[in-house]
C-alpha positions in Angstrom: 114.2 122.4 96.0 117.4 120.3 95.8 117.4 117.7 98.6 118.0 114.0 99.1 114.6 112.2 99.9 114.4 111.1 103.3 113.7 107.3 104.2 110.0 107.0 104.1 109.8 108.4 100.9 113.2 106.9 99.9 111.3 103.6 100.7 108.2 104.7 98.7 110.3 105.5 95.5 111.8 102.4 95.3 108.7 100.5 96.4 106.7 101.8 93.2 109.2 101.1 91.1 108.1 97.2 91.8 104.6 97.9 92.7 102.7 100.9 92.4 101.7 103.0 95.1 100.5 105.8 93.3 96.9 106.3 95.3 93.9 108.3 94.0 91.7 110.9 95.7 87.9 111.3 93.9 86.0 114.5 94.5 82.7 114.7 93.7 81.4 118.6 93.1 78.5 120.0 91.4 78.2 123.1 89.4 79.7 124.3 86.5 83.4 123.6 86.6 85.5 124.3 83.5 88.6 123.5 81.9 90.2 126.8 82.2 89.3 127.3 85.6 90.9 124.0 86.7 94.3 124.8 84.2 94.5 128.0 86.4 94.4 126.5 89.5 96.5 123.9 89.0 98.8 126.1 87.7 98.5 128.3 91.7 99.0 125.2 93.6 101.9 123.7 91.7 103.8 127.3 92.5 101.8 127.1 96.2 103.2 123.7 97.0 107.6 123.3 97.1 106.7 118.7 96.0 104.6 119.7 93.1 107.2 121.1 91.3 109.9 118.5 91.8 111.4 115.6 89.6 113.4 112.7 91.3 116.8 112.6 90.0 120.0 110.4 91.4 123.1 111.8 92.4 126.6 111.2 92.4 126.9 109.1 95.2 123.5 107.2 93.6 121.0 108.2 96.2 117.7 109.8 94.9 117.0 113.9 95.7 114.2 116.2 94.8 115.2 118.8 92.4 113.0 121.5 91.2 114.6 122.2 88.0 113.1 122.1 84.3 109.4 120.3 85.6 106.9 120.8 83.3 103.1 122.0 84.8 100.8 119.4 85.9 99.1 117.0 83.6 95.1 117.4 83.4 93.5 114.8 81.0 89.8 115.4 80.3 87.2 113.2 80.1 83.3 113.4 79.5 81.3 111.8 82.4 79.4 108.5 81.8 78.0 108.1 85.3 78.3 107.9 89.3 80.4 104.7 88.8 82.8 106.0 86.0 85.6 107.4 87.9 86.4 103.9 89.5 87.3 102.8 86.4 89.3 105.9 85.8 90.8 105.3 89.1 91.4 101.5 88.5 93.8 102.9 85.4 95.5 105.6 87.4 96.8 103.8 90.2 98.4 101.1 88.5 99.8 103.5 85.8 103.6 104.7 86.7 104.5 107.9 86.9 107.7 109.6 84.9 109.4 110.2 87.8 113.2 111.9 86.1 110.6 114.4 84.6 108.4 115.6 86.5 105.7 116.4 88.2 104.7 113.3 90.9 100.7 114.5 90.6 98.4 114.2 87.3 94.9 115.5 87.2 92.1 113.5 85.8 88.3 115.8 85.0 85.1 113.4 84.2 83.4 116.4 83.2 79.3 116.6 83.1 76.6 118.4 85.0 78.4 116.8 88.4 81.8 116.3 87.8 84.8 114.1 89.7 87.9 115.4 90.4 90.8 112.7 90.5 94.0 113.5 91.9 96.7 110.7 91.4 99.9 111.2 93.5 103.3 109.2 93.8 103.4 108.1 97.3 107.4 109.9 97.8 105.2 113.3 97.7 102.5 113.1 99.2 99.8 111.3 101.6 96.3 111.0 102.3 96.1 114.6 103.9 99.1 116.3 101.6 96.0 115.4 98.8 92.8 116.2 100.7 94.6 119.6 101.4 95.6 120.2 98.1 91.8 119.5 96.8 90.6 122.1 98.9 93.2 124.8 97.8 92.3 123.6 94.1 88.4 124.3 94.7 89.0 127.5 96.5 91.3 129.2 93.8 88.3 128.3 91.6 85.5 129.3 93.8 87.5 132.5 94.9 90.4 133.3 92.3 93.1 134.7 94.6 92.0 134.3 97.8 95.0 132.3 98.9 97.8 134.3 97.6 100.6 132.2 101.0 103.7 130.5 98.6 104.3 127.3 101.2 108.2 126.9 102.3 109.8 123.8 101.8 109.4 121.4 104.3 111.8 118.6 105.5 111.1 114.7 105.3 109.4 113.4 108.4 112.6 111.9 110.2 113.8 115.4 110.8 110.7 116.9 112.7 110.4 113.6 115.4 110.7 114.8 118.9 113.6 113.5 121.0 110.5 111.7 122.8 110.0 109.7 120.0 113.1 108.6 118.9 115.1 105.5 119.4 118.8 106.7 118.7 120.2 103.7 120.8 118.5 100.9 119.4 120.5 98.0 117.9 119.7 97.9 114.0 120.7 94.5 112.4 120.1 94.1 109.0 120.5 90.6 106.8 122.0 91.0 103.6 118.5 91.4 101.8 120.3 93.1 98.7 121.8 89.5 97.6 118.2 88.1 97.9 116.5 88.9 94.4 113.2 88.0 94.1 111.2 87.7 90.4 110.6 90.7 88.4 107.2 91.6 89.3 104.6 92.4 86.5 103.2 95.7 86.5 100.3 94.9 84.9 97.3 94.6 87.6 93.7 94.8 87.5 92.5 96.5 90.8 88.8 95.7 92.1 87.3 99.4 93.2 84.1 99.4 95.0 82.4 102.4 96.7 79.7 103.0 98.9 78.1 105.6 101.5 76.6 106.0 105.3 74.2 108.2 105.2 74.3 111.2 107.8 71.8 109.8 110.4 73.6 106.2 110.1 77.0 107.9 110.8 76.0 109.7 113.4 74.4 106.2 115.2 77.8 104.7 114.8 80.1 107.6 116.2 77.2 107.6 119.1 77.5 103.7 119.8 81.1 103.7 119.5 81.2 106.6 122.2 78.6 104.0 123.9 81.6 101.3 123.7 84.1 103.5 124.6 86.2 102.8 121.3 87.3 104.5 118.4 85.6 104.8 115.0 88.7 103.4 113.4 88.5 100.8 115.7 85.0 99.9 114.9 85.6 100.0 110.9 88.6 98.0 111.5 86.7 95.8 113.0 83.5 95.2 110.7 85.8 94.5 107.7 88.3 91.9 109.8 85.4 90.1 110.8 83.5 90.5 107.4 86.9 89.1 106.0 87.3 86.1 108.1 83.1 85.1 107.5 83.7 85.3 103.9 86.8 83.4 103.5 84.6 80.6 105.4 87.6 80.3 108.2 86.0 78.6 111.2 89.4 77.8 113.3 91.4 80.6 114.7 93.1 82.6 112.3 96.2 85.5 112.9 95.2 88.9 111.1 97.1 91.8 110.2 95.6 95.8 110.0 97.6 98.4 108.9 96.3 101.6 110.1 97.9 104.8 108.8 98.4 107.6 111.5 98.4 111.1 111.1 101.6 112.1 113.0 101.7 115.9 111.4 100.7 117.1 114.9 103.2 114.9 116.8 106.2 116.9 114.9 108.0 119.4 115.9 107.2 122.0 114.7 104.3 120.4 114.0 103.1 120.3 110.2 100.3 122.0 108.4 98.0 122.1 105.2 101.8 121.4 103.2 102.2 118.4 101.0 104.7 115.8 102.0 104.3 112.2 103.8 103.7 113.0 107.4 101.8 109.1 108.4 103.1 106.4 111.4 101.8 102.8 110.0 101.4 101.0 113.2 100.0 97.5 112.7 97.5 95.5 114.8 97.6 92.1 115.1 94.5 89.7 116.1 93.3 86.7 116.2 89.7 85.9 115.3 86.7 83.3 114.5 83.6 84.1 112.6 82.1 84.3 116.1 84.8 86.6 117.6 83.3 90.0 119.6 82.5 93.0 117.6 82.8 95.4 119.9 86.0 93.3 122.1 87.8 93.6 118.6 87.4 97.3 117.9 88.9 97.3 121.8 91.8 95.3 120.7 92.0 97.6 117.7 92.2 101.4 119.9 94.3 99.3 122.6 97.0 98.5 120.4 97.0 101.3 118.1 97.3 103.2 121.7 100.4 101.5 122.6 102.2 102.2 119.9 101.3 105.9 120.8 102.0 106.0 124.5 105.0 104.3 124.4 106.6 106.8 122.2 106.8 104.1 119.3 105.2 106.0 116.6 108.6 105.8 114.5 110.5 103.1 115.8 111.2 101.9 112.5 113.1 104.6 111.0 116.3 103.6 112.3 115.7 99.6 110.7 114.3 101.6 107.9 117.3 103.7 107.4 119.3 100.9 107.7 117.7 98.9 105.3 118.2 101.5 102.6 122.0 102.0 103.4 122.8 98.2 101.7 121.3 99.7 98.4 118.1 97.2 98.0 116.8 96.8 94.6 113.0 97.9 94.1 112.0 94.3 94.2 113.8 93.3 97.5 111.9 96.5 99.0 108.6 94.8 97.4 109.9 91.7 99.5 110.4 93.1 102.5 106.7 94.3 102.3 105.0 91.3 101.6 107.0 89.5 104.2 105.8 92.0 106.5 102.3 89.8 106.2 99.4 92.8 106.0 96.1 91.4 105.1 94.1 94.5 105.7 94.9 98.5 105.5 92.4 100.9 107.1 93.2 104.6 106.0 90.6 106.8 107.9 90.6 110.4 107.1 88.0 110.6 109.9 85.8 113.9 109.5 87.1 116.3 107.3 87.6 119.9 108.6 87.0 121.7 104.9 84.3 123.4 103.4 81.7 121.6 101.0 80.8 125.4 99.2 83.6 127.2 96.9 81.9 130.1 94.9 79.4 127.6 93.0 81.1 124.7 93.5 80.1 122.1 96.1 81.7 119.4 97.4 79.6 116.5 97.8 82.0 113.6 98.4 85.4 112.2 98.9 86.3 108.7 98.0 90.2 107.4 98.5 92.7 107.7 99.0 92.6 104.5 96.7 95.8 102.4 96.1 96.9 99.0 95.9 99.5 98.1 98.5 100.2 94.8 97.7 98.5 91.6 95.7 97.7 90.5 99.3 96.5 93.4 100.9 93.0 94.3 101.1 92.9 98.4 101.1 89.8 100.7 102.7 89.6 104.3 102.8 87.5 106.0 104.8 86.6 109.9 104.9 83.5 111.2 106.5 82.5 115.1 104.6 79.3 116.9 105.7 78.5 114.3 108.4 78.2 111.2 105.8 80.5 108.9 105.9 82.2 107.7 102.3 84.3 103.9 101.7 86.3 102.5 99.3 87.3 99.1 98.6 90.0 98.2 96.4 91.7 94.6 96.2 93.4 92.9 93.2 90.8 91.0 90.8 93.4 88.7 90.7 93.2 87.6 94.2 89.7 88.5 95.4 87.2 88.4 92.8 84.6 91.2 92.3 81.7 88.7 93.2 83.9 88.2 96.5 84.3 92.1 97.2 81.4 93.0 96.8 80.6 90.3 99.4 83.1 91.5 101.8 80.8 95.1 100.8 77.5 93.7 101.6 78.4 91.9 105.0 80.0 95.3 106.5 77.3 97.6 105.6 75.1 94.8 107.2 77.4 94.4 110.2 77.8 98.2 110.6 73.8 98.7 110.4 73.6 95.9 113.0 75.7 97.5 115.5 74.4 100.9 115.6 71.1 99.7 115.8 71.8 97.3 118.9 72.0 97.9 122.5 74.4 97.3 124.6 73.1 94.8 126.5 72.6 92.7 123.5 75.3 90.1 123.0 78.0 88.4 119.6 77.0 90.3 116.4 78.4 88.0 114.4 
């Protein structure tokens, strides 16, 4: 591969270079799962996958491109497993630790090895997202659980900008950019301390909340978005009206054209909801608010509307930390990934998948980040937030009072009235 990156993950390179947005994905599977077995099959999908085998380099006109030349295999670190808990902490290390982007690869491999083990994939965000990783665990476990079943090298792909349909795009638009390069903020630290919490529904309490939601009419993203908005607002003890942002990342792969598979690569739309709520705002009007917004962006062909600022953005040569400024000036207080239900199988030869947590990552001090992915009908969360900012007493607050507002609201009828 020899290619320039394209804007998204042009945006994402620089990005981590201020603030890491390496994110994690945690696989739970037991049976026996060695060493060997996992060097082998990390050595298939490195040659599977045309992004695992590159290294970011800058050319002569000083734009970043891919190139696949002289990367070295993909780093597995081992470690022996000290509990259900332990790979949060693992996890908390990863995602703030930067990757060697000149050299090569953009994924490492953690292994808390025991008699259930986690699997921890880290990934720079210019690579890869939530998906590229989910599909890239599967092909790990299958190669293990069936050596060479899966024999299909990938081709390379190209960045998302070049798949959008003509319906989609916004050719005409009017792109005015300040001068944001000549605006240098301060160095930012890379030294954080993420909060990671995790938690489970159980199969029967999923399946109450994907029936009341159908009740609703409204979206299960729009209900999770929901219980940890107005979980947020309760705990910060905010009784006037406040404005709060979500950031809910889309899977477009199937609005491109040609539409886009199992590959790896960063194939998401970030549309972002606005609302504003009381402690004693609407459950269930919310989650409306949510899927009616999020809608809109859809309908109206407005899915990628910001390439074209994006792309223009990048053209006056911003510095990592201006990008990190654009960001937090964007005002997120909330990101919602939701992998919804997983389409992969929990069995590989004697390996079973028994949960997915992530994809975990810190997207800004200010931004409070859940990940959501339901496997085998049982829906799994994760929390993550900087200590910094929220505390872990105050997280596991936030926890608490969604698992209590979820509960509440699949176990209410309709009739009934404010849940909050």
């Amino acid at each position: 591969m020899n290619r320039l990156l394209g804007a998204s993950e042009h945006f994402l390179w620089l990005r981590d270079q201020a603030w890491s947005v390496n994110f994690a994905l945690a696989a739970s599977v037991t049976g026996t799962l060695t060493v060997r077995q996992l060097t082998d099959a990390l050595a298939w999908v490195q040659l599977r996958h045309p992004l695992l085998r590159v290294k970011i380099a800058i050319d002569e006109h000083q734009q970043p491109q891919f190139i696949s030349e002289d990367v070295p295999a993909i780093s597995l670190r081992v470690v022996q497993r000290q509990g259900e808990e332990h790979w949060t902490q693992e996890v908390a290390d990863e995602i703030v630790s930067p990757f060697s982007w000149s050299q090569g690869p953009l994924l490492r491999v953690v292994l808390l090895q025991g008699d259930n083990s986690e699997l921890i994939l880290i990934c720079h965000h210019s690579i890869g997202d939530a998906l590229s990783i989910v599909y890239l665990l599967r092909d790990i476990l299958q190669e293990i659980g069936t050596p060479g079943s899966d024999c299909q090298i990938l081709p390379e792909i190209p960045p998302l900008e070049e798949l959008i349909p003509p319906s989609f795009q916004h050719k005409n638009d009017t792109v005015v950019i300040a001068n944001s390069h000549h605006l240098e903020p301060e160095e930012t630290p890379r030294k954080w301390r993420p909060t990671i919490l995790s938690w489970s529904l159980e199969v029967e309490e999923t399946s109450k909340l994907v029936l009341r939601c159908r009740e609703e009419q409204v979206t299960v993203h729009g209900a999770l978005c929901a219980s940890f908005l107005l979980s947020m607002i309760h705990e910060a003890g905010l009784s006037a009206e406040t404005s709060i942002k979500c950031l809910s990342p889309l899977n477009a792969r199937s609005y491109l054209v040609p539409p886009v598979g199992l590959d790896m690569g960063v194939y998401i739309a970030l549309p972002v909801t606005a609302h504003k709520l009381k402690r004693e705002s609407d459950f269930w009007d919310l989650a409306r608010e949510v899927k009616h917004q999020i809608n809109e962006v859809v309908a109206q062909g407005k899915m990628f509307e910001g390439i074209p600022k994006l792309k223009a953005f990048l053209s006056t040569k911003p510095t990592p930390n201006v990008v990190y400024q654009q960001v937090l000036e964007r005002g997120d207080d909330l990101a919602v990934s939701n992998l919804g239900r997983l389409d992969i199988p929990q069995q590989f030869g004697n390996l079973r998948l028994r949960a997915i947590y992530g994809p975990t990552l810190l997207g800004s001090e200010n931004v409070k980040v859940v990940s959501v992915a339901t496997l085998g009908g049982k829906m799994f969360f994760t929390f993550a937030c900087l200590e910094s900012v929220t505390s872990q007493t105050d997280a596991k607050q936030i926890q608490a009072r969604v698992t209590q507002l979820i509960h509440k609201v699949v176990n209410q009828s309709i009739s009934q009235g404010a849940l909050v």
